[in-house]
C-alpha positions as CSV (number, residue, x, y, z in Angstrom):
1,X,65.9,32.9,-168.6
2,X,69.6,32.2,-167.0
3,X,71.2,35.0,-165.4
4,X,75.3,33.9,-165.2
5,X,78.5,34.8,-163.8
6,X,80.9,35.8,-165.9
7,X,82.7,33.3,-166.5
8,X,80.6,31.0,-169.1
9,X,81.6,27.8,-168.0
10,X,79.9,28.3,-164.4
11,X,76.7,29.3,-163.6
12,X,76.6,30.7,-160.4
13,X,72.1,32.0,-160.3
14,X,69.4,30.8,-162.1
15,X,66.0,32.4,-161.9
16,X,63.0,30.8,-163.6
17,X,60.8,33.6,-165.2
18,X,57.6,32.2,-166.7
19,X,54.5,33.6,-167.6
20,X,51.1,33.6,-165.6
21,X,53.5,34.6,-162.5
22,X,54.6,30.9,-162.5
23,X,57.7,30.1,-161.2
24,X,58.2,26.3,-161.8
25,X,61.5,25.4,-163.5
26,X,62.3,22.3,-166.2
27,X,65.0,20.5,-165.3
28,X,67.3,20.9,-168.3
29,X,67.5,24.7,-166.6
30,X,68.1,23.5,-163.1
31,X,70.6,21.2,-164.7
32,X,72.7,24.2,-165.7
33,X,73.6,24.4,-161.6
34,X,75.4,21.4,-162.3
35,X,78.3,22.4,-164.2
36,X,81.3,23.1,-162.1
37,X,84.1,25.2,-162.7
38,X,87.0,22.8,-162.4
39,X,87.1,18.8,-161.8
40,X,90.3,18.1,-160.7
41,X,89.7,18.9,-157.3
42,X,86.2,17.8,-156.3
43,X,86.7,18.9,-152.3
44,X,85.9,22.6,-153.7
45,X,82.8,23.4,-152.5
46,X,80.8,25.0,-155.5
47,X,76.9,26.2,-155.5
48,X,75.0,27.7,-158.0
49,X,71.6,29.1,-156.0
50,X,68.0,28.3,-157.8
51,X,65.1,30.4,-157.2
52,X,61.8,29.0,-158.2
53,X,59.4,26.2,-156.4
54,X,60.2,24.5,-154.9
55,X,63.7,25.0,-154.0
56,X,63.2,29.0,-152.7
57,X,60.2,30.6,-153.6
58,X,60.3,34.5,-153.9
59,X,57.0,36.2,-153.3
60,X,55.3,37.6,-156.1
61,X,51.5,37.3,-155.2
62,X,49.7,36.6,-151.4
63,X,47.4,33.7,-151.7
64,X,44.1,35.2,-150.3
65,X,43.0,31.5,-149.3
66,X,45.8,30.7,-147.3
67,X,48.3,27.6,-147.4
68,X,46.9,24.9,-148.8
69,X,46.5,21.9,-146.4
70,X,48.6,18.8,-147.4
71,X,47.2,15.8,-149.5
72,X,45.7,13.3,-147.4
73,X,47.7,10.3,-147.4
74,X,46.8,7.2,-149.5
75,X,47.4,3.4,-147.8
76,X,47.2,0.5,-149.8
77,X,44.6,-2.1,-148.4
78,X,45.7,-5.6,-149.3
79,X,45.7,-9.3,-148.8
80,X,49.0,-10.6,-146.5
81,X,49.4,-13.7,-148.8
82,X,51.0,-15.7,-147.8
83,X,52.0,-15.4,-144.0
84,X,48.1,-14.4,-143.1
85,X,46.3,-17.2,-146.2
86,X,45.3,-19.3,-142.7
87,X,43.4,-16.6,-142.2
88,X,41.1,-16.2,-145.4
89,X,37.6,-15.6,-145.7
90,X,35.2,-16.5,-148.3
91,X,31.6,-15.6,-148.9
92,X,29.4,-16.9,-151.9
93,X,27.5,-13.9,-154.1
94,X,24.0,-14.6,-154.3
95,X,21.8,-12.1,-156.6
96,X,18.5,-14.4,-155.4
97,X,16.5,-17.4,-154.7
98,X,14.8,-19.7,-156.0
99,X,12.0,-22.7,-154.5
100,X,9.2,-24.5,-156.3
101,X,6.1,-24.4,-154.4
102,X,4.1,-27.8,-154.6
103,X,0.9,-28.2,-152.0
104,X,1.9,-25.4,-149.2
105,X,3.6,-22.3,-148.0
106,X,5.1,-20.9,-145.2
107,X,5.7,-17.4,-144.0
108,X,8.3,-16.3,-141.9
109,X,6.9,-13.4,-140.1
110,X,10.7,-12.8,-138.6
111,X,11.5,-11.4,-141.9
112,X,8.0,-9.3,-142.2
113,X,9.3,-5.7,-140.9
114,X,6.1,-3.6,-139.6
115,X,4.4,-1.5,-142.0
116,X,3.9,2.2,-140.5
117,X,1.1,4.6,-141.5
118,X,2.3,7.4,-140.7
119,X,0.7,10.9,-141.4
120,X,3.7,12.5,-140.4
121,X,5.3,10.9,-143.6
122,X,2.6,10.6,-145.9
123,X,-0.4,13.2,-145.3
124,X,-3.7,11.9,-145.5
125,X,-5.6,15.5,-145.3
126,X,-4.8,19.0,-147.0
127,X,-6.5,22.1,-147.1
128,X,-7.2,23.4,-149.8
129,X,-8.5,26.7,-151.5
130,X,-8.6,29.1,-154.5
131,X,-5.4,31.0,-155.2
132,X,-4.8,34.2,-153.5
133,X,-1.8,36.5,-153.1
134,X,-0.8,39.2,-150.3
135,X,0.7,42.2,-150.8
136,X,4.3,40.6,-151.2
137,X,3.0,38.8,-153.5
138,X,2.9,35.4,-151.6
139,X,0.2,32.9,-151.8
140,X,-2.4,33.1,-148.8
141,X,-5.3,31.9,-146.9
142,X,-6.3,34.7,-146.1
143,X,-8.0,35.7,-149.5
144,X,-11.8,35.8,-150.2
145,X,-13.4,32.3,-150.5
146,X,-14.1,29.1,-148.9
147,X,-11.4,26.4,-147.7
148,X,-12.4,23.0,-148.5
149,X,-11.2,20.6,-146.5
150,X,-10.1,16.9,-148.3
151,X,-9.7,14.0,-146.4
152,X,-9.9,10.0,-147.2
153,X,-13.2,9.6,-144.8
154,X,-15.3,9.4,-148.2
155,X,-13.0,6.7,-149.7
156,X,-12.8,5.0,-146.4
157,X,-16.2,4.5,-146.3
158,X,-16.6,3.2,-149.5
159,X,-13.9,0.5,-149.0
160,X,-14.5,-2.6,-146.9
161,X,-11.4,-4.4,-144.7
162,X,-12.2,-7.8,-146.7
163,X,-12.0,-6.2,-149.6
164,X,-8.5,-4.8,-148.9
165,X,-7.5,-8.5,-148.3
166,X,-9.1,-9.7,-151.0
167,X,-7.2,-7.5,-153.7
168,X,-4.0,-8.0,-152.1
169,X,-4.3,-11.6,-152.1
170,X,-5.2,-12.1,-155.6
171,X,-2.4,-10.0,-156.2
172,X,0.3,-12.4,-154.3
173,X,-1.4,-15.3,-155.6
174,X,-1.0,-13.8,-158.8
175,X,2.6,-13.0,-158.5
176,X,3.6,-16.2,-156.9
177,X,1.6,-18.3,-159.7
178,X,3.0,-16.7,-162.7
179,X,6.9,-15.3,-161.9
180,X,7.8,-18.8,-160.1
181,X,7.1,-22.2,-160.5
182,X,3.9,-23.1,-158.7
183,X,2.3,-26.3,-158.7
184,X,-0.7,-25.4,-156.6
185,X,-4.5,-24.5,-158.7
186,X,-4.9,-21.0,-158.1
187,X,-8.4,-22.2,-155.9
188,X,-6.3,-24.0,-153.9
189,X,-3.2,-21.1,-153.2
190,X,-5.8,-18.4,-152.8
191,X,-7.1,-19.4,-149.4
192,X,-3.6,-20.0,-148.1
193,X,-2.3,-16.4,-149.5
194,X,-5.5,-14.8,-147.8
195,X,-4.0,-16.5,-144.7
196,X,-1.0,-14.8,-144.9
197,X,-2.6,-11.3,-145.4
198,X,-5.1,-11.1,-143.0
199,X,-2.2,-11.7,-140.2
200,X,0.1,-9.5,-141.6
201,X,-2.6,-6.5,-141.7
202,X,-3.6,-7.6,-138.3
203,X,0.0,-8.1,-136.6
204,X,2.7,-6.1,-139.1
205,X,0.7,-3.3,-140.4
206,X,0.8,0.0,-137.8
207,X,-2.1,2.8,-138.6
208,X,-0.5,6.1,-136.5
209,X,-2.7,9.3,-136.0
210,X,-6.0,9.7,-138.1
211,X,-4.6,6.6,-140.4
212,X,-7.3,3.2,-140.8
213,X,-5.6,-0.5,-141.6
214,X,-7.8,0.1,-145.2
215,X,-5.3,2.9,-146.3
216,X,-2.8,-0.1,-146.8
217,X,-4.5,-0.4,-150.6
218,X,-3.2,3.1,-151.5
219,X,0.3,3.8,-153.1
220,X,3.1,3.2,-151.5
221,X,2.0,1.6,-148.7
222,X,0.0,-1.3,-151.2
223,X,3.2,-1.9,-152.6
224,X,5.6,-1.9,-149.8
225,X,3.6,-4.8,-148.0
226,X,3.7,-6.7,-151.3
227,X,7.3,-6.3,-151.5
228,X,7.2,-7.6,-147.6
229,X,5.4,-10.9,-148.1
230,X,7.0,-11.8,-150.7
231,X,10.5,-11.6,-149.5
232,X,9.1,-13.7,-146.2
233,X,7.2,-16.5,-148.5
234,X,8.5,-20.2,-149.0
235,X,7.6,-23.8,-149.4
236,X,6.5,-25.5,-145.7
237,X,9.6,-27.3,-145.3
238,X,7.8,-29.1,-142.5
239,X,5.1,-30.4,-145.1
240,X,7.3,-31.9,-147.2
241,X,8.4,-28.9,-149.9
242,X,11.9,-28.0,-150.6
243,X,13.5,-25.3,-149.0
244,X,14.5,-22.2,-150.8
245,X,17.5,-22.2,-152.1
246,X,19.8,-19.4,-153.1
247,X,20.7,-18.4,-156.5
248,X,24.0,-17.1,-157.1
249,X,26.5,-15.0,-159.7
250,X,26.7,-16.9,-162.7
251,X,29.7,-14.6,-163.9
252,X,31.6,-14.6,-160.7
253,X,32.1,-17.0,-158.5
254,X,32.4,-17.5,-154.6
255,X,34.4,-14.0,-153.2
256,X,37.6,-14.2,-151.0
257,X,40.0,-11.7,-149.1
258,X,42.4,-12.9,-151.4
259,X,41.0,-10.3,-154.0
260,X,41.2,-7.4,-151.7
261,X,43.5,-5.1,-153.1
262,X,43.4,-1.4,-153.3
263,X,43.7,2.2,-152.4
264,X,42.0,4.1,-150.5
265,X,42.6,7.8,-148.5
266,X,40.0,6.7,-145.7
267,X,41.8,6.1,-142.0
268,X,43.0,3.0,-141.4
269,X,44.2,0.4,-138.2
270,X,46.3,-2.7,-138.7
271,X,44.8,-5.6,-138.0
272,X,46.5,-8.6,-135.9
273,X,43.5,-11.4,-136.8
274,X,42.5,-10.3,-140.2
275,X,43.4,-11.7,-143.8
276,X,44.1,-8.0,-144.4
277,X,46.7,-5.3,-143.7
278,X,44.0,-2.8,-142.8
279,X,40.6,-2.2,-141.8
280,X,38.8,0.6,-143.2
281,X,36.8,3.0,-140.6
282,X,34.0,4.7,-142.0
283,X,33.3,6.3,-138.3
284,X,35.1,8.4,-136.1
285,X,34.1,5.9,-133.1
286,X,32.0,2.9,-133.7
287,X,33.6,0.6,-135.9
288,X,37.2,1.8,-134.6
289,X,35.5,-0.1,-131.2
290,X,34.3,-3.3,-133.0
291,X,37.4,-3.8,-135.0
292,X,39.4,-3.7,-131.4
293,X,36.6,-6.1,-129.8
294,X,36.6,-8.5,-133.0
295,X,40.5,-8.6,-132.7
296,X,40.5,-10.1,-129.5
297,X,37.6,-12.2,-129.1
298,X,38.5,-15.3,-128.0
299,X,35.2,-16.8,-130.5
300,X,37.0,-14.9,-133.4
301,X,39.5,-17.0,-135.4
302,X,39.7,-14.2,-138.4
303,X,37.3,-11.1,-139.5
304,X,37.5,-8.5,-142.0
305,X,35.9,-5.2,-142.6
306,X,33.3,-5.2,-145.3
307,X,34.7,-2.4,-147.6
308,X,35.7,-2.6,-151.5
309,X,35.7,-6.8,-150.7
310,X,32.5,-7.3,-152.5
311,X,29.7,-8.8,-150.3
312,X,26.4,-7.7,-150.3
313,X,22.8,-8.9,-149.7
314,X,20.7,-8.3,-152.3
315,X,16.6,-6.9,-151.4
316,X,13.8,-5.1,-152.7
317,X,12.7,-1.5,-151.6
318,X,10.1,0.9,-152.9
319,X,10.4,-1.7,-156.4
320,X,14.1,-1.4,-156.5
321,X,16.5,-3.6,-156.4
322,X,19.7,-2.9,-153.8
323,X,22.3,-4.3,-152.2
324,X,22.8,-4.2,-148.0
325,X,26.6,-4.2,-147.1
326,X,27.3,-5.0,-143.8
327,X,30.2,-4.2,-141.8
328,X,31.8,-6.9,-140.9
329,X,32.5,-11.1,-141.8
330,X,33.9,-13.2,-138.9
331,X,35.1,-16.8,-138.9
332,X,34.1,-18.0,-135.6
333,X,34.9,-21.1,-133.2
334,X,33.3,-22.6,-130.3
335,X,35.2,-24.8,-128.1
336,X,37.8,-25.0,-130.1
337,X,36.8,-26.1,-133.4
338,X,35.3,-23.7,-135.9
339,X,31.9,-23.7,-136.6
340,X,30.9,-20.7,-139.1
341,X,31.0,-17.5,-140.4
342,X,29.2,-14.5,-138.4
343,X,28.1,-11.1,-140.6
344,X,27.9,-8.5,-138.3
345,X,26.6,-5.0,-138.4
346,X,27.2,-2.1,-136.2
347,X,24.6,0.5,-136.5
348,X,24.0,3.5,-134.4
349,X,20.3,4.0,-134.6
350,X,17.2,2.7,-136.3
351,X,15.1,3.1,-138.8
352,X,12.4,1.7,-141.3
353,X,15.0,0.3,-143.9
354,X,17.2,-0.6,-141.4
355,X,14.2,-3.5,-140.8
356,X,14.0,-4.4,-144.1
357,X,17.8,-4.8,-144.2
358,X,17.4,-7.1,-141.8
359,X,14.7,-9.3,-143.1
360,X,16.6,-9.6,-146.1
361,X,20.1,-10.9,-144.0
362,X,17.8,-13.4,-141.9
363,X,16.4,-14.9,-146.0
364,X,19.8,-14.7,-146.6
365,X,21.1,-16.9,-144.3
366,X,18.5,-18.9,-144.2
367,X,18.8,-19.4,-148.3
368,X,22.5,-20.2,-148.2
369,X,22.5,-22.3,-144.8
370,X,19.7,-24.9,-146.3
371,X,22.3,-24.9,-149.6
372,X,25.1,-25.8,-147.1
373,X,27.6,-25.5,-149.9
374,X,29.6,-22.8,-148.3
375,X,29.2,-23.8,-144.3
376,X,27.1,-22.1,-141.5
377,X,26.4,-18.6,-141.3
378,X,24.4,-16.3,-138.8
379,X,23.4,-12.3,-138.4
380,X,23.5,-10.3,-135.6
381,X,23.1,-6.2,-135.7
382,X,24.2,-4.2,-132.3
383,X,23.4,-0.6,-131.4
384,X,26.0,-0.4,-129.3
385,X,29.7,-1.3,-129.6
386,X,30.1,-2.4,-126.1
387,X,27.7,-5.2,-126.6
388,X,29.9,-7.0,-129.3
389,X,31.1,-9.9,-127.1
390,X,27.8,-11.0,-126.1
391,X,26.8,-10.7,-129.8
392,X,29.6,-12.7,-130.9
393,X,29.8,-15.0,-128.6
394,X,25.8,-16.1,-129.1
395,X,26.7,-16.2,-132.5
396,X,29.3,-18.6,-132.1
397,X,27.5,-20.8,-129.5
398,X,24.1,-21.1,-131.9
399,X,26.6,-21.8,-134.4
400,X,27.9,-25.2,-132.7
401,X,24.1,-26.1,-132.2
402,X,23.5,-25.9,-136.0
403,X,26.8,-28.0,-136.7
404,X,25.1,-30.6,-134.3
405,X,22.1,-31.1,-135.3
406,X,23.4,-31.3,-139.2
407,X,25.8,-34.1,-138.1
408,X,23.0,-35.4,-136.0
């Protein structure tokens, strides 16, 4: 609805009336302000006044909730090509590995995280007794009848330590003879299999409280140390086998910060020594620290923050597969001259997975740095940001060793 002067050629008020009490306007009605009286003399000050949002809004309703707070602003995350290109990382995608076991294995108890049993987590005793209600109505101890106490002493006594190995053993030996290729009899891979479990329930397995070393053979623990020793299992590279090698994406290949490029309404920092515009802080504090330390270490020729650029570790937890992200890649030097690529992670407590994690960056590394295809890479985790430097610079100096003894 217009409301006009009199004179019909200019319009001197519009109001918008919609319904719903809105009072947005279209702008063929606005456009009506436009039209001016006379032309021949443009100096003439002429104004037509609007009322309606968001020119001048006239109250018609309180908003009970208050103003509402402003949008948070959007940055666009991308790759400085091609002033920054010097300064590009790249990173293979590996989804797994793959050896051939011929006469011997090897275990790497590094990546072996200990296995906890813990009561706290898992009970291994209950109470238990027929139902009986108060007078609310709620289910109580305190009815007629006997409580019966349940506990695993009866199993436990039933169940012998060798016998534990034994079944997990045949298991391994099982899963290592028929999902990969083995060339070892199944006489012959047993014995070294029930090696490998008998030190890793001696050494890696942790029974807390009440808990006995046997209760490892019950669900999830049984299948938690499985998943363990086989992510640590691979030829003896010392007798003779071939390392294990990583396998990687068949439908994508190697990753770069060239690719980076998106939004995102998280807070950002510029960057002086990164491929990128931005690095991405997922904390208020931590990684705010390590992107400043990373920036100017003296080790660091380039680094980026791991968000939306695609690299992840792949493992195996409670029989599923997922992917670690850590927080941040690095391109290092040492002396001078480069020597390889640091994944970092920044972490501000620990926990169980947190281990695994770990086990699965150190086969990782260990995969793609017998490949050699894409250069030397090492892991390091801190716990606290101040330590970064030493971190970084250890990384860089093991770094040169590696380079010399492969050119050695």
């Amino acid at each position: 609805m217009l409301t006009e002067g009199w004179d019909a050629t200019t319009v001197t008020h519009i109001v918008g009336l919609r319904p719903f009490e809105s009072q947005l306007l279209c702008e063929q009605v606005v456009g009506r302000g436009l039209r001016r009286s006379q032309y021949f003399d443009l100096s003439v000050e002429e104004v037509a006044k609007v009322y309606g949002v968001p020119f001048e809004l006239i109250p018609l309703k309180t908003n009970p909730t208050g103003p509402r707070e402003p949008p948070p602003k959007i940055h666009h995350v991308r790759a400085l090509s091609p002033e920054r290109d010097h300064l590009e990382i790249r990173f293979p995608r590996v989804e797994g590995y793959s050896f051939r076991i011929r006469n011997s294995i090897r275990v790497d108890w590094s990546r072996v995280p200990p296995l906890p049993l813990d009561p706290a987590v898992i009970p291994d005793e209950t109470l238990l007794k027929g139902l009986s209600a108060d007078e609310g109505g709620a289910l109580s101890l305190l009815g007629p009848g006997r409580t019966e106490e349940v506990t695993l002493a009866a199993w436990r006594k039933g169940v012998r330590l060798q016998q534990v190995e034994y079944e997990l053993a045949r298991t391994l030996t099982r899963r290592f003879t028929e999902g990969i290729p083995c060339e070892i009899p199944v006489h012959a891979f047993f014995p070294q299999m029930l090696a490998a479990v008998r030190k890793c329930i001696i050494e890696r397995v942790q029974p807390l409280g009440g808990r006995d070393r046997k209760d490892v053979l019950l669900n999830p623990y049984y299948g938690e140390i499985v998943e363990r020793l086989v992510g640590a299992i691979s030829p003896d590279v010392e007798e003779g086998e071939a390392p294990e090698l990583p396998r990687y994406e068949t439908n994508r290949g190697p990753g770069s910060t060239r690719d980076v490029d998106f939004w995102t309404s998280k807070p950002v920092v510029e960057c002086e020594h990164s491929h990128l515009n931005y690095a991405v802080a997922d904390t208020q504090r931590w990684e705010q620290i390590a992107r400043f330390y990373l920036d100017r270490h003296d080790c660091v020729v380039s680094f980026v923050r791991n968000f939306n650029l695609g690299f992840a570790i792949p493992y195996l937890h409670n029989g599923e597969k997922k992917d670690y992200v850590p927080d941040f890649l690095a391109r290092l030097r040492w002396d001078g001259q480069e020597v390889g690529t640091l994944i970092l992670e920044v972490k501000g407590y620990r926990d169980e997975e947190s281990a695994i994690k770990q086990a699965a960056a150190r086969r990782w590394l260990q995969a793609v740095n017998n490949d050699g295809q894409h250069g030397r890479w090492d892991y390091r985790i801190i716990y606290l940001p101040t330590d970064l430097n030493g971190a970084v610079r250890a990384a860089a100096e093991r770094l040169a060793q590696m380079s010399s003894v492969a050119l050695g």
